[in-house]
N, C-alpha and C positions, 0 to 999 in steps of 0.2 A: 919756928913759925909754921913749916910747910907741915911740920908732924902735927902742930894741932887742927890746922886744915883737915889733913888725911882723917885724922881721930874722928874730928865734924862731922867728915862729907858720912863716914864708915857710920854712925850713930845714925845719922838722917838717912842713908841706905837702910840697915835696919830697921827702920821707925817705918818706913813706906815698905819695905814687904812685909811686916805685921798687917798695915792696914790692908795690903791687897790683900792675903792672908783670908783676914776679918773679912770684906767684901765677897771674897767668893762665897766662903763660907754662907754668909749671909742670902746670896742669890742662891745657893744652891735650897735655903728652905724656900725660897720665895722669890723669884727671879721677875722683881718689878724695877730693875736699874731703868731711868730713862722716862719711867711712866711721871706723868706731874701727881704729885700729892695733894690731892683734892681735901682733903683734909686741911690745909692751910687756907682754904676761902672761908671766909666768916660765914657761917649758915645764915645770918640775917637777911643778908642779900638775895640771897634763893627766895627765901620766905618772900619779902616784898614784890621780888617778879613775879612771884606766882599769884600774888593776891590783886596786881595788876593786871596778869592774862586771864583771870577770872570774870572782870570787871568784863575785857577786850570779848571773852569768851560770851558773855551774858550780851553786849550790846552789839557785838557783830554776827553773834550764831557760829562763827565757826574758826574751829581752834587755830586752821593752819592759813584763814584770810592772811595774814600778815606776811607771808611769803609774796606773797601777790604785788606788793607796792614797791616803787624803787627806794634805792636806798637814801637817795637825797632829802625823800621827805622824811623819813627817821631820823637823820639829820638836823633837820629844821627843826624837827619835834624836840629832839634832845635839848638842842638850842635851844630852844626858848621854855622847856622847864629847867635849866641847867639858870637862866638870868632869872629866871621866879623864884628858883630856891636860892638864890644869890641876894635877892634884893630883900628874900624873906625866910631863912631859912625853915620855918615854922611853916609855910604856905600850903597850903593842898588845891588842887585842883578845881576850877569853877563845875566843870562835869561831873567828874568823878568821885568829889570830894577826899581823896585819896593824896598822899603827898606828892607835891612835885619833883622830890629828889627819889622817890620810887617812880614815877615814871622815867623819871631819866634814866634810871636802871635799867629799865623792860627796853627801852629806845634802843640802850648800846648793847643789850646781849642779843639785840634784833643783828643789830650792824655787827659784833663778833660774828653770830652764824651766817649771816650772808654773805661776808667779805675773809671767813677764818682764811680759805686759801689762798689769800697773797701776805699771811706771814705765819703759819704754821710751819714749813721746812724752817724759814728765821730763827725761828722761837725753837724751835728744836732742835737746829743749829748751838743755836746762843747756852747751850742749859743741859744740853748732855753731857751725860759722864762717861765719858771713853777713858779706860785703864788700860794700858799692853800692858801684858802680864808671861813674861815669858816661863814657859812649862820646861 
């Protein structure tokens, strides 16, 4: 029993310095360990914010007003397109005429950049890849 252990452990040693191996190799064309893969957010969602900040951009004159307001009323706002598009998935906006689950969009990627840094280290914590790799 202990040999087939030993055999095991010696297979899955092998198997993990292939991948480190692979891994360097890898960073050394391209050395983006770490970085998030933006490519995994659905382009749709970009698309909708922006045809929101459009809307924001035309009725307020200016692109960066929205920094300006605290974050509770973003909040609020998410809020209550978050129960609109809830009670109507289909629903758009009485103003805007624009959907309510795209405003809710533009609300929270308001509240992502205004509040990123109290959980960027988190989230970068949580989702790194750290390998020791002894030379």
């Amino acid at each position: 029993m202990k040999d087939i252990k030993e055999k095991h452990m010696c297979k899955l040693r092998e198997e993990l310095a292939e991948e480190i191996e692979e891994f360097k190799r890898d960073q050394q064309a391209k050395a983006d360990a770490g970085k998030p893969r933006l490519s995994l957010v659905p382009s749709e969602i970009i698309r909708n914010i922006a045809t929101i900040r459009e809307y924001g951009n035309r009725k307020y004159g200016n692109a960066d007003n929205w920094r300006n307001v605290e974050p509770q009323r973003y909040r609020d706002a998410a809020y209550r397109h978050l129960l609109a598009y809830i009670d109507d998935p289909g629903a758009v906006d009485d103003e805007s005429g624009l959907p309510h689950l795209w405003h809710l969009a533009c609300n929270i990627a308001f509240l992502c950049e205004m509040e990123r840094g109290k959980f960027n280290e988190r989230a970068s914590d949580m989702f790194s890849l750290e390998v020791e790799v002894e030379e």
